[in-house]
C-alpha positions as a Markdown table, in Angstrom:
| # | Residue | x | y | z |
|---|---|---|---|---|
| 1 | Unk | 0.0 | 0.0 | 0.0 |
| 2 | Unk | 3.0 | 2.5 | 0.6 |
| 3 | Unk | 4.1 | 1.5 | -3.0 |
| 4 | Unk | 1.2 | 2.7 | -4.5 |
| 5 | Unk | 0.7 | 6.0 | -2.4 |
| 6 | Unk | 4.1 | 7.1 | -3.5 |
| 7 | Unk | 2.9 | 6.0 | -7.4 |
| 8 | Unk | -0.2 | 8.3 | -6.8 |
| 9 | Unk | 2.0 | 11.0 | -5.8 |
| 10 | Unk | 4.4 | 11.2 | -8.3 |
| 11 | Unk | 1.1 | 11.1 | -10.7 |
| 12 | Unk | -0.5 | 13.9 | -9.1 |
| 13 | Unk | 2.8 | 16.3 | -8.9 |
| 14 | Unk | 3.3 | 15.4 | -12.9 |
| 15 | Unk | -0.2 | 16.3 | -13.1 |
| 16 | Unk | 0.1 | 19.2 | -11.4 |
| 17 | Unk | 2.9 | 21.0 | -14.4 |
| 18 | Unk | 0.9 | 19.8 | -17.4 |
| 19 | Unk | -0.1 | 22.5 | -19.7 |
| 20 | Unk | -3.3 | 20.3 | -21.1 |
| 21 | Unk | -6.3 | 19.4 | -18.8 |
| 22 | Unk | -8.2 | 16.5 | -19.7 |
| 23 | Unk | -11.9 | 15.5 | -18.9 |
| 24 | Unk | -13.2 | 13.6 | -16.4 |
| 25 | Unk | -13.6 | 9.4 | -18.3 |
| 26 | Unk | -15.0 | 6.4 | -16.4 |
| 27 | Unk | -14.8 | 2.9 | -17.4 |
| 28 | Unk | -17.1 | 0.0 | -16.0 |
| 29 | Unk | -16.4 | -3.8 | -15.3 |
| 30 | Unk | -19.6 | -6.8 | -14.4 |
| 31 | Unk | -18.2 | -8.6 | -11.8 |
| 32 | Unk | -20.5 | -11.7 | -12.5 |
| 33 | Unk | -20.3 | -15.1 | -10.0 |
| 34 | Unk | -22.4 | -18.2 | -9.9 |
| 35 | Unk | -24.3 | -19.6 | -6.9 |
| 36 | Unk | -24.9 | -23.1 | -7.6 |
| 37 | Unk | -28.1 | -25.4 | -6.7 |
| 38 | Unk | -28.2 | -26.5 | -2.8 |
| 39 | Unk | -29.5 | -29.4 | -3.8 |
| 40 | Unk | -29.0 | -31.5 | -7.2 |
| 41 | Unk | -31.4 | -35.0 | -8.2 |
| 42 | Unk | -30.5 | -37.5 | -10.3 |
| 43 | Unk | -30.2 | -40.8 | -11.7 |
| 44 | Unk | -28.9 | -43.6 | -9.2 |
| 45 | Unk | -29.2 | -46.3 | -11.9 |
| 46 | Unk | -31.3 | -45.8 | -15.0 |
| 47 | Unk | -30.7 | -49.7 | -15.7 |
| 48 | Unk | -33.3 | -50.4 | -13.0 |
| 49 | Unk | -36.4 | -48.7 | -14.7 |
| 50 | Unk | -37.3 | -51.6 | -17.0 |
| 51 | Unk | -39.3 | -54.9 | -16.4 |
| 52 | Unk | -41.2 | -57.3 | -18.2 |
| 53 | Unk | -44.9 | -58.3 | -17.5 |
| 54 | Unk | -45.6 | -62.1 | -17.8 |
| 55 | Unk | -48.9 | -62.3 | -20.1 |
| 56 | Unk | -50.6 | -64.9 | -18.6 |
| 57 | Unk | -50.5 | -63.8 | -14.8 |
| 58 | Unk | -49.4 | -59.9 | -15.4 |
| 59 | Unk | -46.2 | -61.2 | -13.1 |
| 60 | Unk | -43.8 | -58.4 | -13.4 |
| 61 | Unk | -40.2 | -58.7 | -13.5 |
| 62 | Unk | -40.1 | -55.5 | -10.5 |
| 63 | Unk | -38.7 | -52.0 | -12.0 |
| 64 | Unk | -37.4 | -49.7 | -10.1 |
| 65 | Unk | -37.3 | -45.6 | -9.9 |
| 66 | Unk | -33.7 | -44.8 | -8.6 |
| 67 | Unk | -32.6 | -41.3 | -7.1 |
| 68 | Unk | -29.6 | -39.5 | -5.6 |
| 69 | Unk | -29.9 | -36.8 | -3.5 |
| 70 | Unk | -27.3 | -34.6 | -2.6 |
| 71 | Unk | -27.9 | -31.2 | -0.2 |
| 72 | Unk | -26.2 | -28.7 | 1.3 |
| 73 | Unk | -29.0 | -27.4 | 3.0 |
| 74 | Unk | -31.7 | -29.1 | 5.8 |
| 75 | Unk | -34.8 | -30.2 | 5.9 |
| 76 | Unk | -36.2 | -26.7 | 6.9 |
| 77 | Unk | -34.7 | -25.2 | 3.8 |
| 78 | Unk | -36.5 | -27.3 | 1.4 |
| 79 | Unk | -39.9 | -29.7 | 1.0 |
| 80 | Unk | -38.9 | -32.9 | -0.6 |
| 81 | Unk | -41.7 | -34.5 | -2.7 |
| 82 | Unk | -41.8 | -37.6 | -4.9 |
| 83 | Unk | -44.6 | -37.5 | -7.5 |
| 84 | Unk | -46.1 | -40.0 | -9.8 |
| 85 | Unk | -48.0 | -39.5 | -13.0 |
| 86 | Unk | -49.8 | -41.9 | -15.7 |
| 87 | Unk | -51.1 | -40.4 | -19.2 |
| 88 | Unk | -54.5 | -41.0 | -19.8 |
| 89 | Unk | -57.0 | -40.4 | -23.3 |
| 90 | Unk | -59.2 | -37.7 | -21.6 |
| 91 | Unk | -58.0 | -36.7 | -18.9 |
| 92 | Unk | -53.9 | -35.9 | -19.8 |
| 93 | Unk | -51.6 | -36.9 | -17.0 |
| 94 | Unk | -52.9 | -38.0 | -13.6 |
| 95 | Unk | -51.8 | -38.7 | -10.4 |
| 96 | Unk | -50.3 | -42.8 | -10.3 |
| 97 | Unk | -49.8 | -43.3 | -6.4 |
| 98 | Unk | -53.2 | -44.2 | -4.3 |
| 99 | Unk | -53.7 | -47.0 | -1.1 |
| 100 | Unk | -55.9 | -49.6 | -1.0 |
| 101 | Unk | -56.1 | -51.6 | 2.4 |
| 102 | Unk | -52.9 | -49.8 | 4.2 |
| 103 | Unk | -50.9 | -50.9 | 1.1 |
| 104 | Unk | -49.2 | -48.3 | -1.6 |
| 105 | Unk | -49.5 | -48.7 | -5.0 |
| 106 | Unk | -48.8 | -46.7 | -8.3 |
| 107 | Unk | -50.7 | -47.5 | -11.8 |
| 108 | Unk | -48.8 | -48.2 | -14.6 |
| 109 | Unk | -50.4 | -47.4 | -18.2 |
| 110 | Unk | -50.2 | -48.7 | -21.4 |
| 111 | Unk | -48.3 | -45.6 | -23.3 |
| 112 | Unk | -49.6 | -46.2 | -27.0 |
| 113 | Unk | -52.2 | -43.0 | -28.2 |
| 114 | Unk | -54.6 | -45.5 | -29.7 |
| 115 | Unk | -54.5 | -47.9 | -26.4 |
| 116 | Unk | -54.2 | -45.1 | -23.5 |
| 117 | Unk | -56.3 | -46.0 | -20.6 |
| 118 | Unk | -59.0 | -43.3 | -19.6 |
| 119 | Unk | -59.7 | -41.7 | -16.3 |
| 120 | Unk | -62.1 | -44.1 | -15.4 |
| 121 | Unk | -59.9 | -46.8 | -15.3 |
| 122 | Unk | -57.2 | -44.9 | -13.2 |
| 123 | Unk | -60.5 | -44.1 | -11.3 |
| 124 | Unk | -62.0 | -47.6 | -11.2 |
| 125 | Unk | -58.7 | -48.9 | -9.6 |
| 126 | Unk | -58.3 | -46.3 | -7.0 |
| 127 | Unk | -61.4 | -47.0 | -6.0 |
| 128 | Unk | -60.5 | -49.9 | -3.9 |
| 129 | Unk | -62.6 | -52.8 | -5.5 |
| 130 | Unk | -61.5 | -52.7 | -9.3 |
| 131 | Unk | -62.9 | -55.0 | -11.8 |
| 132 | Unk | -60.6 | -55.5 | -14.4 |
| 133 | Unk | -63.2 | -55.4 | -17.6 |
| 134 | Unk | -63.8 | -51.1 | -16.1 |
| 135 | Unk | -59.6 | -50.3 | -15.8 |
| 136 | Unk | -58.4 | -51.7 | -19.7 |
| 137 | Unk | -54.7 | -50.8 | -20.1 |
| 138 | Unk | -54.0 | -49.7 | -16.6 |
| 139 | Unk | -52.5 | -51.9 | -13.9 |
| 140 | Unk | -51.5 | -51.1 | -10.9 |
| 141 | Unk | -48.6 | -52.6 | -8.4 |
| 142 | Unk | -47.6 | -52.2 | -4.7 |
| 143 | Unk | -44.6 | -50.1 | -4.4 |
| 144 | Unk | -41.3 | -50.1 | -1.6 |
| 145 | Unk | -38.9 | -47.4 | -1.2 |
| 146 | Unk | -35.4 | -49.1 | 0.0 |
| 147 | Unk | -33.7 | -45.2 | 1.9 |
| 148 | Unk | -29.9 | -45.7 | 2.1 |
| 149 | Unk | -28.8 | -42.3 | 4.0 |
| 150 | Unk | -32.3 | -41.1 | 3.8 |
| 151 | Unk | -34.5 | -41.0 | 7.1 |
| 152 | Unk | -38.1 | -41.8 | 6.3 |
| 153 | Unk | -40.2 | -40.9 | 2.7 |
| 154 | Unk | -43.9 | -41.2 | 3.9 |
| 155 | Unk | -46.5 | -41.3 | 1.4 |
| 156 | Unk | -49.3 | -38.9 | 2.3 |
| 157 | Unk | -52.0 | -37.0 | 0.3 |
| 158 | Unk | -51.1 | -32.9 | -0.1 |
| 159 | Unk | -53.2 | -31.0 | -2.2 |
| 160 | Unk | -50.3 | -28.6 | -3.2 |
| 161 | Unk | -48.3 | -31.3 | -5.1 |
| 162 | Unk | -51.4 | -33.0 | -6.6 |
| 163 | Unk | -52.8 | -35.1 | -3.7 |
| 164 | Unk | -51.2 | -38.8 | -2.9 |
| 165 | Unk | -47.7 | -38.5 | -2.8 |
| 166 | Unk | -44.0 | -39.5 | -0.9 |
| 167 | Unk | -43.0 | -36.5 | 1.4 |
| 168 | Unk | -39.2 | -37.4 | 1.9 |
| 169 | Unk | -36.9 | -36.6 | 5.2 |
| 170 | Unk | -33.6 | -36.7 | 4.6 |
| 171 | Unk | -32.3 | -35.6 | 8.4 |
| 172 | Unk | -28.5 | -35.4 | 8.8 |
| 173 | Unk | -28.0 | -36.9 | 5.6 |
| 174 | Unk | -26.4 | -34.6 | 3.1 |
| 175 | Unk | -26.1 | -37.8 | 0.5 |
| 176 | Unk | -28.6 | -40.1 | -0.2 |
| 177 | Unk | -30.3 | -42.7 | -2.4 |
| 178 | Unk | -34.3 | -43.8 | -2.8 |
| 179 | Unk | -35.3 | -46.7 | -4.7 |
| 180 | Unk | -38.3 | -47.3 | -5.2 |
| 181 | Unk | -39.1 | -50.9 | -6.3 |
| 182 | Unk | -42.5 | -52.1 | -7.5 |
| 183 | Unk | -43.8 | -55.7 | -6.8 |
| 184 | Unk | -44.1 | -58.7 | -9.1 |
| 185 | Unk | -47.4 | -59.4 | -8.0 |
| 186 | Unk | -50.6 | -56.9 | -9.6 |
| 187 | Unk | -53.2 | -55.6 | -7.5 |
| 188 | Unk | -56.3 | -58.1 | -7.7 |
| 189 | Unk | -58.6 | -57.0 | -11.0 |
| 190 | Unk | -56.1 | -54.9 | -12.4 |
| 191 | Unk | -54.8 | -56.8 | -15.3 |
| 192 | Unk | -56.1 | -58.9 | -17.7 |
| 193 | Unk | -54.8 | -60.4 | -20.4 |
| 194 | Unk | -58.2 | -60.1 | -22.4 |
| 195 | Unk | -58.5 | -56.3 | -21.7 |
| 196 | Unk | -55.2 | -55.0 | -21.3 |
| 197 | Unk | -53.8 | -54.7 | -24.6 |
| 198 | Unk | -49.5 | -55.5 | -25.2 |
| 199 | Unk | -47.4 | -52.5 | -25.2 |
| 200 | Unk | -45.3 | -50.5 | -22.9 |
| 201 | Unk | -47.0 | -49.4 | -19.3 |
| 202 | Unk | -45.4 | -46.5 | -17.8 |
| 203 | Unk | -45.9 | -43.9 | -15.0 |
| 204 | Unk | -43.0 | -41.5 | -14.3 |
| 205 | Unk | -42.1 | -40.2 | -11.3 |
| 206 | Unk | -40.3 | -37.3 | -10.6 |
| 207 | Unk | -38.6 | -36.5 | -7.2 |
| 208 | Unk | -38.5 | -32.4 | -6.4 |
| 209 | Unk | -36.6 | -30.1 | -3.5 |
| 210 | Unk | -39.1 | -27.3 | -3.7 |
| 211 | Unk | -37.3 | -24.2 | -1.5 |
| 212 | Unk | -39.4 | -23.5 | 1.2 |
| 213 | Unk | -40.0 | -19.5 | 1.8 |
């Protein structure tokens, strides 16, 4: 700091003999930084979201939804919500999670325009005595989320996210995983191999940190 107090000096005593006056000049910088995400989602392994449903039974091989979480931040900071949607013909994407008898399940549905199931049958199956000639190309499954460094995701029905779905805590944990497996076995009156046509059956779930206020 001395240096440049004696630079200033000499500058101003130079100044201070010139025969020319100049104008006052400014020239501005952006000082520009980025503040990454506290929290970032993704992918724990994509190679787990595919089964294969056995025809005759409507046995599935049991998919999986996989997630990493990583967070900075605590629970307080952020509301962690795991969502479920199926497409249907009239009524566009719908809610896939619902209980029946203590039990959760999600409905998977058949994914082809000319074979997507309507909101009846997502309706006839939440309704907790389906009959599988009123739910064609929609079958639903229990699910089970396996938490490693995660402390509890408890499903529960909040109108602000859409109704039924998992509210995650993730507690001390600043690195965790959910997967969230389905079951072989079909809910009773859900599938049928005379009314569910062959295809692809999806729902997609989508886990979210919303930032609390």
């Amino acid at each position: 700091m001395k240096y440049l107090f004696k630079i200033m000096t000499i500058l101003l005593i130079f100044n201070s003999f010139a025969s020319q006056s100049y104008s006052a000049t400014n020239f501005q910088q952006t000082i520009v930084t980025t503040v990454p995400s506290a929290v970032n989602i993704s992918a724990y392994n994509q190679s787990l979201s595919k089964g294969t449903i056995t025809p005759q039974t409507g046995i599935s091989s049991p998919p999986s939804a996989s997630f990493n979480i990583k967070t900075n931040g605590e629970d307080c900071d952020y509301t962690y919500i795991v969502q479920a949607k199926v497409s249907t013909s009239n009524s566009g994407e719908v809610n896939a999670y619902f209980q029946n008898s203590n039990k959760n399940y999600i409905i998977l549905g058949n994914v082809s325009l000319s074979n997507l199931p309507s909101i009846n049958s997502i309706n006839n199956i939440k309704s907790g005595t389906p009959i599988s000639s009123s739910n064609a190309n929609a079958i639903a499954y229990p699910v089970t989320n396996i938490l490693t460094n995660i402390e509890s995701a408890t499903m529960t029905n909040n109108t602000a996210y859409g109704g039924v779905c998992y509210s995650v805590t993730m507690g001390n944990s600043q690195n965790g995983n959910l997967v969230q497996t389905l079951g072989s076995n079909p809910l009773i009156n859900t599938y049928s191999i005379s009314n569910d046509r062959a295809g692809t059956y999806q729902a997609i779930i989508t886990f979210t940190a919303n930032r609390n206020p």
